[in-house]
C-alpha positions as CSV (number, residue, x, y, z in Angstrom):
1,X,-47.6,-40.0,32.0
2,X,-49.4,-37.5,30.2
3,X,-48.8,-35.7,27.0
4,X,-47.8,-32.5,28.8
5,X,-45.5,-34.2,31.3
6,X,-43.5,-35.8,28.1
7,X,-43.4,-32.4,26.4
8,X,-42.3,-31.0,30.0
9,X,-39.3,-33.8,30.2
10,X,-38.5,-32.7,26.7
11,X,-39.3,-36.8,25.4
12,X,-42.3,-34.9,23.4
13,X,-40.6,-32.2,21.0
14,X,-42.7,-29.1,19.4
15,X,-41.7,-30.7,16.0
16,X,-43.3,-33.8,16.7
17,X,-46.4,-32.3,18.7
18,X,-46.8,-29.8,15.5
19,X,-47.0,-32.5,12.8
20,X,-49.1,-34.6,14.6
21,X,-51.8,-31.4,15.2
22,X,-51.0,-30.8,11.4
23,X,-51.6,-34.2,10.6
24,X,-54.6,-34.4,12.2
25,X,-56.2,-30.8,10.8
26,X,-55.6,-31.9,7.5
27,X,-57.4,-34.8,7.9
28,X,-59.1,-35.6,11.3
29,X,-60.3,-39.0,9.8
30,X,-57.3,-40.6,9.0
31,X,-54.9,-42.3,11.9
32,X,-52.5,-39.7,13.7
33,X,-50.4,-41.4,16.2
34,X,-47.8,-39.4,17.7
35,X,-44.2,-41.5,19.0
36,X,-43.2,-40.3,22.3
37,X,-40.7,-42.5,23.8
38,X,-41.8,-46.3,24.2
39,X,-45.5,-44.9,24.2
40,X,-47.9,-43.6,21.7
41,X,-50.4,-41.0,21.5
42,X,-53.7,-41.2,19.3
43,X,-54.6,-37.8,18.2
44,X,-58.1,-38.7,16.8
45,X,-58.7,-40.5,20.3
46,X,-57.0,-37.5,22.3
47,X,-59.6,-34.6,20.5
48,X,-62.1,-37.3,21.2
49,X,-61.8,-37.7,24.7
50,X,-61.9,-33.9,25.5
51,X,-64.8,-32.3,24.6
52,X,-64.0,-28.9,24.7
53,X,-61.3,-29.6,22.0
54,X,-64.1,-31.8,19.8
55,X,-66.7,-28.7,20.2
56,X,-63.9,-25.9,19.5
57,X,-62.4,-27.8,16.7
58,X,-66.1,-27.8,14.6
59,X,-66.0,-23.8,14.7
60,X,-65.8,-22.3,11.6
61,X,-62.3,-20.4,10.6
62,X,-61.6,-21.2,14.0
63,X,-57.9,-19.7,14.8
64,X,-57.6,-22.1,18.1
65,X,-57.8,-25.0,16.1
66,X,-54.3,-25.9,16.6
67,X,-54.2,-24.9,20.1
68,X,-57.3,-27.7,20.8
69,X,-55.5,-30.6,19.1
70,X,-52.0,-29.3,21.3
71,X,-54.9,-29.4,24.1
72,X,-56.1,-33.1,23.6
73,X,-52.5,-34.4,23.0
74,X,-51.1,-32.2,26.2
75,X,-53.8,-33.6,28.6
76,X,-53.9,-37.2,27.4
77,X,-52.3,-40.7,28.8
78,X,-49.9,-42.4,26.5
79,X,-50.7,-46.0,25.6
């Protein structure tokens, strides 16, 4: 299951997904791991493992910033 298919079934809420991309903006080097259900999502590893959220995120006063991390976390496998 991927991030977007939990936030489709509702087991991944806005709140959550919106703290976590918070989180993670504020401070992309510390751990962000988002609950969803039994699983877990790594946001560091997410924005990692999607390169078009790793090279938007590095733009300066980039607006889509949030919309990247949401990306990552959307498109990504939960462990």
């Amino acid at each position: 299951m991927t991030g977007g298919e939990a936030y489709k079934q509702k087991l991944l809420t806005d709140d959550a997904l919106n703290a976590a991309v918070a989180a993670y903006l504020a401070d992309p080097s510390a751990p962000t791991v988002l609950e969803v259900g039994p699983g877990r999502i790594d946001v560091v590893a997410a924005v990692l493992a999607h390169q078009w959220s790793t090279d938007e995120i590095t733009v300066e006063d980039a607006t889509p910033a949030r919309r990247t991390v949401k990306t990552a976390v959307l498109v990504v496998s939960i462990g």
